[in-house]
C-alpha positions in Angstrom: 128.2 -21.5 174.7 130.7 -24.3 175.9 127.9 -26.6 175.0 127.8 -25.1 171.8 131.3 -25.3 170.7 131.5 -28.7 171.7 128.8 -29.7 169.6 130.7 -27.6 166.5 134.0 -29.5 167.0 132.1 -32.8 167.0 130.6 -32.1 163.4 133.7 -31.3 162.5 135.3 -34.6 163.2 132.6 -36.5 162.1 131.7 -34.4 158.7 132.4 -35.6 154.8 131.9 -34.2 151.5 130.2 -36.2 148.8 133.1 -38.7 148.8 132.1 -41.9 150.3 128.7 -41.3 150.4 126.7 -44.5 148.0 123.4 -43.4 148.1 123.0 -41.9 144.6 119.4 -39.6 146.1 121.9 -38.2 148.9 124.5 -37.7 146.4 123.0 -35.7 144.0 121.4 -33.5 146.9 125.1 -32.9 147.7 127.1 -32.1 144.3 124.0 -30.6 142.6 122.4 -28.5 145.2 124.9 -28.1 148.3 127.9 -27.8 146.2 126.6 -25.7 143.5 128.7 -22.7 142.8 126.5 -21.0 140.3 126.0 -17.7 140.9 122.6 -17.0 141.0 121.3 -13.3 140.2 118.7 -14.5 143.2 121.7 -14.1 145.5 121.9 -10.3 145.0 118.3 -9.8 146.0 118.6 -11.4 149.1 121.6 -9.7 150.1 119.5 -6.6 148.9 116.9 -7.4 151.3 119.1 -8.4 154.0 120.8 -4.6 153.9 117.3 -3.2 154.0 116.6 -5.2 157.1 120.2 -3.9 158.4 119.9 -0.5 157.5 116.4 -0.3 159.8 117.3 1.1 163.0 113.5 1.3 164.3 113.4 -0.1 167.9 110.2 -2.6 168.0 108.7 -4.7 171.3 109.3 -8.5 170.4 107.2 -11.1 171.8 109.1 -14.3 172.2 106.9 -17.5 172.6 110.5 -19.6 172.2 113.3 -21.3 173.9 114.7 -17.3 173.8 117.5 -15.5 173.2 121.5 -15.6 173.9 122.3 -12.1 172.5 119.4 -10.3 173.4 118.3 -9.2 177.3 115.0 -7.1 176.3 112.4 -7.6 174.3 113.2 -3.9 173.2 115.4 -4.6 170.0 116.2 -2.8 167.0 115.5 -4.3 163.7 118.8 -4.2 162.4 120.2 -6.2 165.8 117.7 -8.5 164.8 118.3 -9.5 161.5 122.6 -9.5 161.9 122.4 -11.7 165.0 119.3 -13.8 165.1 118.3 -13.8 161.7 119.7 -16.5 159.2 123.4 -16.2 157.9 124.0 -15.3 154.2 125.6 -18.2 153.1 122.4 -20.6 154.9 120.6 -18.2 153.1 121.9 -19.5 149.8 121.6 -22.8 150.8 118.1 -22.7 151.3 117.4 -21.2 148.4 119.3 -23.9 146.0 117.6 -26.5 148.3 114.1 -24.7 147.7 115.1 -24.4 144.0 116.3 -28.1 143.6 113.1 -29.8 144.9 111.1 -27.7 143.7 107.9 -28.0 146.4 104.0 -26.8 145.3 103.9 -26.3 149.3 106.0 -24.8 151.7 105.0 -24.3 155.5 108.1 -22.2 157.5 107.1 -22.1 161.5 109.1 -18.5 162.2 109.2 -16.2 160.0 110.9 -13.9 162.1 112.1 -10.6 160.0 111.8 -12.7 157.0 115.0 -13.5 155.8 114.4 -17.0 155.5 111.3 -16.3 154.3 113.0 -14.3 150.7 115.4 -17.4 150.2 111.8 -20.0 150.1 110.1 -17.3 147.9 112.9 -17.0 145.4 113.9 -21.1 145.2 110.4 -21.8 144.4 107.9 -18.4 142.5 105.1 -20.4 142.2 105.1 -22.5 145.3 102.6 -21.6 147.9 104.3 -20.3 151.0 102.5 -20.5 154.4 104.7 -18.6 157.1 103.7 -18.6 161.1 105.1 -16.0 163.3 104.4 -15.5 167.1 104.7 -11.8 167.4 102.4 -9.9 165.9 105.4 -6.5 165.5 108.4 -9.1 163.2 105.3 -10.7 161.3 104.3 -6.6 160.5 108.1 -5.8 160.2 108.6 -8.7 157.8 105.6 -8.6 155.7 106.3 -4.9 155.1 110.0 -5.6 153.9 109.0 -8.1 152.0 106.0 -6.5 149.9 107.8 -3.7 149.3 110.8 -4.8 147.9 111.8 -6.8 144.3 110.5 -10.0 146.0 107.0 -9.0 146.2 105.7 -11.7 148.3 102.9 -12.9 145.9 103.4 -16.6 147.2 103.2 -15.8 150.8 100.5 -16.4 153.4 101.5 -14.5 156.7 99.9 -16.0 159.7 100.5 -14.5 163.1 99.4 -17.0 165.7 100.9 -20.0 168.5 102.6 -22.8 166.7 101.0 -25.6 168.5 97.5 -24.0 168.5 97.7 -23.4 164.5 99.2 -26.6 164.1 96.5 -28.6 166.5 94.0 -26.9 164.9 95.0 -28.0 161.4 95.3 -31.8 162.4 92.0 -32.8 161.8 92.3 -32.0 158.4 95.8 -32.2 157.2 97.2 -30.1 154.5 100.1 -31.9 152.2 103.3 -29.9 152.3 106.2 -30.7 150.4 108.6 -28.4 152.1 108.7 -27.7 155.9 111.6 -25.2 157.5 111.2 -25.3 161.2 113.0 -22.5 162.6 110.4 -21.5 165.3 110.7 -22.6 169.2 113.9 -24.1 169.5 113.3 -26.7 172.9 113.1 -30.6 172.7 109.3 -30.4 173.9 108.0 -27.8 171.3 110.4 -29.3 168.2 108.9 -32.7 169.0 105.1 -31.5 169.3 105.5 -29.7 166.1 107.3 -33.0 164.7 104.3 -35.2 165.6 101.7 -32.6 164.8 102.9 -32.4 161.1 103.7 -36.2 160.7 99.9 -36.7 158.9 101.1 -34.2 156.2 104.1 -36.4 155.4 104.4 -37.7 152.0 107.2 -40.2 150.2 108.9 -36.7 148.6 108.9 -34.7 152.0 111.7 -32.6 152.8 111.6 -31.0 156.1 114.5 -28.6 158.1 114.8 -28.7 161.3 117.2 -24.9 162.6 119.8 -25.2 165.3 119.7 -29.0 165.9 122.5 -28.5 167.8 121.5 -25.1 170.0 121.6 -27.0 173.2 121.7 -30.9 174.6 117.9 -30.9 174.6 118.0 -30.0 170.7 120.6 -32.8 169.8 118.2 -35.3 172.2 115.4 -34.4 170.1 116.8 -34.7 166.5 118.2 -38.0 167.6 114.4 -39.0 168.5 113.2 -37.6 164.9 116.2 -39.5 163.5 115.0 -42.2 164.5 110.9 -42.2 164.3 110.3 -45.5 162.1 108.9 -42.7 159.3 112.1 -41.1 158.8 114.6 -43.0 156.4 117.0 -40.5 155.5 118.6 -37.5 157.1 121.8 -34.6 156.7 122.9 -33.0 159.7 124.4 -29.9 157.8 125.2 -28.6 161.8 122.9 -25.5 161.3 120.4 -27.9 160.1 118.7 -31.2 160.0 117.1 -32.2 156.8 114.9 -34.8 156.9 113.4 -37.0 154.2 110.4 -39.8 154.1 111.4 -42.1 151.3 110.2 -45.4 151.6 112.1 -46.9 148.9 115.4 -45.7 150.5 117.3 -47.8 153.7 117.4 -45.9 157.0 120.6 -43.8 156.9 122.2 -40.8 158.8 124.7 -38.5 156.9 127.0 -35.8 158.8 127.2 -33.6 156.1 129.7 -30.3 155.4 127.5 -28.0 152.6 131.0 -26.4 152.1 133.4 -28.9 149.8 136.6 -27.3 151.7 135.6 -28.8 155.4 138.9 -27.0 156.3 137.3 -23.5 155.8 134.9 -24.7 158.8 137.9 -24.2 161.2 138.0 -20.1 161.1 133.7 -19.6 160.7 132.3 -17.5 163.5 129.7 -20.1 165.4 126.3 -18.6 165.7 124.9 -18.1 169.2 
C-alpha cells in the first residue's frame, strides 16, 4: 500500500497533458482519444452492465492463478465485491473504450477477462473486431459470459477461452496469430508479465497497440515495464499510471511519455487509488 502510494505521487510529479509533447502520433492519441469529452451513448451501457454485475449478490469459488488479491482473503467472493473492487474503474472503462474506438483493431486478444467489464468496453470500441478473451477460472469466465450474452452487448465478437495464460499462449507460438490490440490485465508479477510479453512478441506488427494493467501494483511490476520499455522492439510508450500502452512503430524514435488521461492533472490529487 505504501509502495503503492509512492508510486501514485511519483506520476504525479512527473505527469503532463498534451502540452509539450512534439510527437504529432502521441498527440493526437492524447487530444482525440484521451481527452475526448464526447458523450458517448456506449457509456450508458457499460454503466448498465456494470450495475448488473453490482446488483449480483451470488457468492462464487474463484480460482486465482495470479499475483492475488489485496482486498480479498477467500476465494469465496460475491460477484458484486468483485466487480466494485477488483474489476476495472468507470472512468478506465471509458478510456478503453475511446482507445478501442480510435484505432479501430480487426483483432483484439485481452488475457483476464475476469467478470467482463473490461471485456464490454473492447466489445463496444470496436463491433466488428474479433475479440479473444482468456480467463483462469472456469466460475468469472461462466459469470462473465452469462452477463455479457444476455445483456444489450450481446457478445457476438467474443471468443471465451478458459485456460493457463502461459500454456495458451506457448501453445499458440508456433503459429502466431496477428493481433492489433492486446489488454493484459491477467497475472500481475514481473515473471508472468514478461513471459506473456515475449510469448506475444511474434504477433507484433508496425500498428500494435498493447496495455499493460497495474504497471505500477508493486516494485516487481514497475521493474518489469521498465524492461518492456526498453526491449529494442518497443519505440513508443504512455504510462497513463493504471496503464502502460505500448506501441511498435518503426518509423517513430524511441520515446517514453508520463501521461495524465485527465486534462485537469489537479483532479488527480483527491481520486481514491485502487488497491
Amino acid at each position: 500500500m505504501v509502495f503503492h502510494i509512492k508510486a501514485f505521487l511519483t506520476f504525479l510529479f512527473h505527469a503532463k497533458s498534451e502540452h509539450g509533447v512534439h510527437s504529432p502520433f502521441v498527440y493526437n492519441v492524447i487530444t482525440k482519444c484521451f481527452y475526448d469529452n464526447s458523450k458517448y451513448s456506449e457509456y450508458t451501457t457499460l454503466k448498465n452492465y456494470r450495475k448488473a454485475l453490482l446488483e449480483n449478490k451470488n457468492t462464487i469459488e474463484v480460482t486465482d492463478f495470479g499475483a492475488g488479491s489485496r482486498v480479498f482473503k477467500s476465494n469465496i467472493r460475491i460477484i458484486a465485491a468483485i466487480a466494485k473492487n477488483a474489476g476495472i474503474t468507470p472512468k478506465n472503462a471509458q478510456l478503453l473504450f475511446r482507445i478501442v474506438q480510435y484505432f479501430q483493431p480487426e483483432t483484439i486478444l485481452e488475457i483476464g477477462t475476469s467478470l467482463g467489464l473490461a471485456t464490454s468496453a473492447l466489445s463496444l470500441g470496436a463491433e466488428n473486431s474479433k475479440i479473444t478473451t482468456l480467463e483462469g477460472c472456469p466460475t468469472t469466465l461462466s459469470v462473465a459470459k452469462d452477463h455479457l450474452t444476455n445483456s444489450t452487448i450481446k457478445a457476438k465478437n467474443i471468443e471465451f477461452i478458459n485456460t493457463e495464460f502461459t500454456k495458451y499462449l506457448s501453445s499458440n507460438n508456433h503459429q502466431p496469430v496477428t493481433y492489433n490490440l492486446i489488454y493484459f490485465d491477467g497475472n500481475h508479477s514481473k515473471k508472468a508479465t514478461l513471459a506473456y510479453f515475449e510469448a506475444l512478441l511474434p504477433t507484433v506488427t508496425n500498428n500494435s497497440v498493447w496495455i499493460f494493467d497495474d504497471i505500477h501494483w508493486s516494485k516487481d511490476m514497475e521493474e518489469a515495464w521498465k524492461i518492456i520499455q526498453n526491449h529494442p522492439k518497443v519505440t513508443v510508450t504512455i504510462d497513463t499510471f493504471q496503464w502502460g500502452i505500448v506501441f511498435f512503430r518503426q518509423e517513430q524514435k524511441k520515446e517514453h511519455f508520463i501521461i495524465n488521461p485527465k486534462r485537469n492533472l489537479s483532479s488527480y490529487l483527491f481520486k481514491k487509488i485502487r488497491i
